[in-house]
ZAMARGU-4260 file (C-alpha; in steps of 0.2 Angstrom, whole numbers, plus 5000, padded with zeros to 4 digits):
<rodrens>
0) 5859/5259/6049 | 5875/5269/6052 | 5882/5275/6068 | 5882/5295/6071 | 5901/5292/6074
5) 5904/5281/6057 | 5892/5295/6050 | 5905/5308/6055 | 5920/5299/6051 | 5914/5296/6032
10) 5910/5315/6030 | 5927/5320/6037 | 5934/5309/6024 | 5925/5318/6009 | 5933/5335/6016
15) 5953/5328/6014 | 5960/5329/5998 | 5978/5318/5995 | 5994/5327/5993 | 6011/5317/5988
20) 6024/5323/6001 | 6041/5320/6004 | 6047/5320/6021 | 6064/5323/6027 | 6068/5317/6046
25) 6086/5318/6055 | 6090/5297/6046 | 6078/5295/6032 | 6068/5302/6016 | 6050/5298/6018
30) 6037/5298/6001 | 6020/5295/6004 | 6003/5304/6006 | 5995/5314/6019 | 5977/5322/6017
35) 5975/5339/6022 | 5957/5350/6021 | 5952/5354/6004 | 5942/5370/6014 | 5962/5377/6017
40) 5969/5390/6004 | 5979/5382/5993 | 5997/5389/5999 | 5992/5383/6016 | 5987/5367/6015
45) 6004/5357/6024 | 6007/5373/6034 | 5992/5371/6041 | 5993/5351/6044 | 6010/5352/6052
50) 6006/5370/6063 | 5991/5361/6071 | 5995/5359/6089 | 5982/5344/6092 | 5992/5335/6079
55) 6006/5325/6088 | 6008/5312/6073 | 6007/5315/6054 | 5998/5301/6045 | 6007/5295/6028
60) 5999/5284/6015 | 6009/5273/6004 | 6025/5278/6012 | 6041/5273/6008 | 6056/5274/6018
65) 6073/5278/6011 | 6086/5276/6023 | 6102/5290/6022 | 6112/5273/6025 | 6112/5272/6001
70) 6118/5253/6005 | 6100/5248/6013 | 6084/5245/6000 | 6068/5257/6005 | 6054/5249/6015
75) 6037/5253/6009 | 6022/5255/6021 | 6002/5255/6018 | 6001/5267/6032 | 6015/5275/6044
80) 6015/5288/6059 | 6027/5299/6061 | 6028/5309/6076 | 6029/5328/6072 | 6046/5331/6084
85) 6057/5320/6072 | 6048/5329/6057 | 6062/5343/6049 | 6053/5348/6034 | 6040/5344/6022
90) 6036/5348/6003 | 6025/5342/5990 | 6030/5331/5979 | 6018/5336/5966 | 6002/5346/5966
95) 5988/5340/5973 | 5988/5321/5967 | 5966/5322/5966 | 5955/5340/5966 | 5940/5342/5956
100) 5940/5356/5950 | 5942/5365/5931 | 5949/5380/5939 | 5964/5371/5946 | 5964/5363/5928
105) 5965/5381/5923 | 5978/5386/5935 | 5990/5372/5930 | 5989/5378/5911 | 5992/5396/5915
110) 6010/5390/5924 | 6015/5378/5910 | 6012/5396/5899 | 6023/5406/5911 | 6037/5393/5913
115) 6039/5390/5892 | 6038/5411/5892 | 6051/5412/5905 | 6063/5398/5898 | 6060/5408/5880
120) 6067/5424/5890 | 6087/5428/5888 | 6095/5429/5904 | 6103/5446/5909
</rodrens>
């Protein structure tokens, strides 16, 4: 039988949903994943993360680290912690990499509409 604890731990992993990130810091161009809430709206999900003042650390999966140094080969992490002071901005690298959903099926198909309709358009 499971502990209350490992109980709570599992079902707080069911709630996260992955997101490829890049990270930008003051010496070095962090990719990887972090997990946000799949309860927060859509346009808030990394706003939310990095605004949480209990958070001193941001989690990354499958990082990997590229230094500004270009002469120097990226390092490539399971996990990394990156503590939120050296953090200057963060953006998705794609959409969400997993949701299971058709409406975000349905979403993606309605862009791909609009970006062929506006690279059609002529330009002013």
């Amino acid at each position: 039988m499971e502990s209350s604890e490992g109980l709570e731990k599992m079902a707080k992993n069911l709630d996260m949903v992955p997101i490829e990130v890049s990270i930008l810091t003051a010496d070095h161009d962090i990719k990887g994943v972090v997990y946000v809430s799949k309860y927060t709206n859509t346009n808030r999900e990394l706003t939310d993360l990095l605004n949480d003042k209990e958070r001193r650390f941001l989690a990354v999966t499958n990082a990997e680290i590229y230094p500004r140094n270009a002469g120097q080969s990226p390092r490539k992490y399971n996990f990394l912690e990156i503590h939120m002071d050296y953090v200057l901005m963060v953006h998705p690298s794609t959409q969400a990499v997993f949701k299971d959903s058709g409406k975000t099926q349905e979403d993606i198909a309605r862009f791909r509409d609009l970006r062929i309709k506006l690279n059609q358009t002529k330009p002013f």
